[in-house]
C-alpha positions in Angstrom: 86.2 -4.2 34.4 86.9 -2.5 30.7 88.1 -6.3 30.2 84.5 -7.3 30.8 82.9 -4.9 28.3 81.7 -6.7 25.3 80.6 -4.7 21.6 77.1 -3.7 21.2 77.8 -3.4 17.3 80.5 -4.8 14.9 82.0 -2.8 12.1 79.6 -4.5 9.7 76.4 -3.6 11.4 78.1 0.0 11.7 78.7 0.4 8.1 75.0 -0.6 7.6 73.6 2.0 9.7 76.1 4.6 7.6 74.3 3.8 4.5 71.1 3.7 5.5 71.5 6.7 6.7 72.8 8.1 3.4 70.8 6.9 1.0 67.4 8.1 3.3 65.6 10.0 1.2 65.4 13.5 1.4 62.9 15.5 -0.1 64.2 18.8 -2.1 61.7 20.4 -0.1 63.8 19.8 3.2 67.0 20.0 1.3 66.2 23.3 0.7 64.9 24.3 4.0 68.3 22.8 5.5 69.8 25.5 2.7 68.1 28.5 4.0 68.6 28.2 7.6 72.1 28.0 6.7 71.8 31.0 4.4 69.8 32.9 7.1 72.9 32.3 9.5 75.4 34.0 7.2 72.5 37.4 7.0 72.0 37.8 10.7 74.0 40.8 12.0 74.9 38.6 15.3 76.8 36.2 13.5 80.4 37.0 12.5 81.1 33.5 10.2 78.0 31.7 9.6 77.3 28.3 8.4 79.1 27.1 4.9 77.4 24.9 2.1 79.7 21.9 4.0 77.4 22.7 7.1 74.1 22.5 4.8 75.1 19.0 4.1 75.9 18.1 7.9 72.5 19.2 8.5 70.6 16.9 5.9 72.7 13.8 7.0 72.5 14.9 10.4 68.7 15.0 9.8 68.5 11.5 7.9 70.2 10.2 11.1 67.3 11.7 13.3 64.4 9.8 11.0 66.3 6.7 11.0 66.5 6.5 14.5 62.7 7.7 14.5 62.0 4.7 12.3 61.2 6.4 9.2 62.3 6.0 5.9 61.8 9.6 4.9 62.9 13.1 6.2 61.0 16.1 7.5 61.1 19.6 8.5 61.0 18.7 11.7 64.0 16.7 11.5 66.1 19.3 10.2 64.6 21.1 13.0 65.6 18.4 15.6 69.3 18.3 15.1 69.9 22.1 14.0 71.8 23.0 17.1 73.7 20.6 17.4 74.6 20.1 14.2 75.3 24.1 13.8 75.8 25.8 16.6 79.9 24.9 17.1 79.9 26.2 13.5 79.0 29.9 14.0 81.0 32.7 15.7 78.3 34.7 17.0 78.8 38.1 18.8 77.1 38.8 22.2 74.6 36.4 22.2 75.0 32.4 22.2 74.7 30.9 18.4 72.0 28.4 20.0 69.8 31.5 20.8 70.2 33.0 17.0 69.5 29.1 16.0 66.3 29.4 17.8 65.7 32.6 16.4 66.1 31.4 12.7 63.7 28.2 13.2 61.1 31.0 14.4 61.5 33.3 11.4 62.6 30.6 8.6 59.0 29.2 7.0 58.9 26.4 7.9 58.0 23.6 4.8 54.6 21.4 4.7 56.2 17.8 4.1 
């Protein structure tokens, strides 16, 4: 059967989608939203090791992913938003309480940006 399996995508068509996705705009406005959510992580008293300046930029390009897939050519708040757990949440050591509730938390409390 795994003989029978045939590629959905060749390497070429892979490293188009890779820049595409890096070179999708991204406003400063949601750069620095991405910034502050990380920030917020490393002031909240449940979190032990919060998210790094290398885990800002996993979220903007984990963010351009999300548009490009939404068929934008553009980011938003909304996708920073979108892939924040994921994209954080195996970063954190949280105490007592998961790091996708504190996460949550922070999208509730962070101002959220007008695009």
């Amino acid at each position: 059967a795994l003989q029978s399996l045939a590629p959905l995508a060749t390497p070429g068509l892979w490293e188009r989608v890779q820049w595409a996705t890096a070179t999708l705009p991204v406003s400063e406005t949601v750069a620095t939203y991405a910034v502050e959510l990380c920030r917020a992580t490393r002031a909240h008293p449940a979190i032990r090791l919060g998210a790094s300046p290398r885990a800002a930029i996993a979220l903007v390009r984990a963010a351009q992913a999300h548009a490009l897939l939404g068929s934008r050519r553009f980011t938003t708040p909304d996708d920073v938003k979108a892939v924040v757990v994921p994209a954080l949440a195996h970063r954190l050591v949280a105490e007592r309480v998961p790091a996708r509730s504190v996460l949550e938390e922070l999208m509730t409390s962070t101002p959220t940006p007008r695009p």
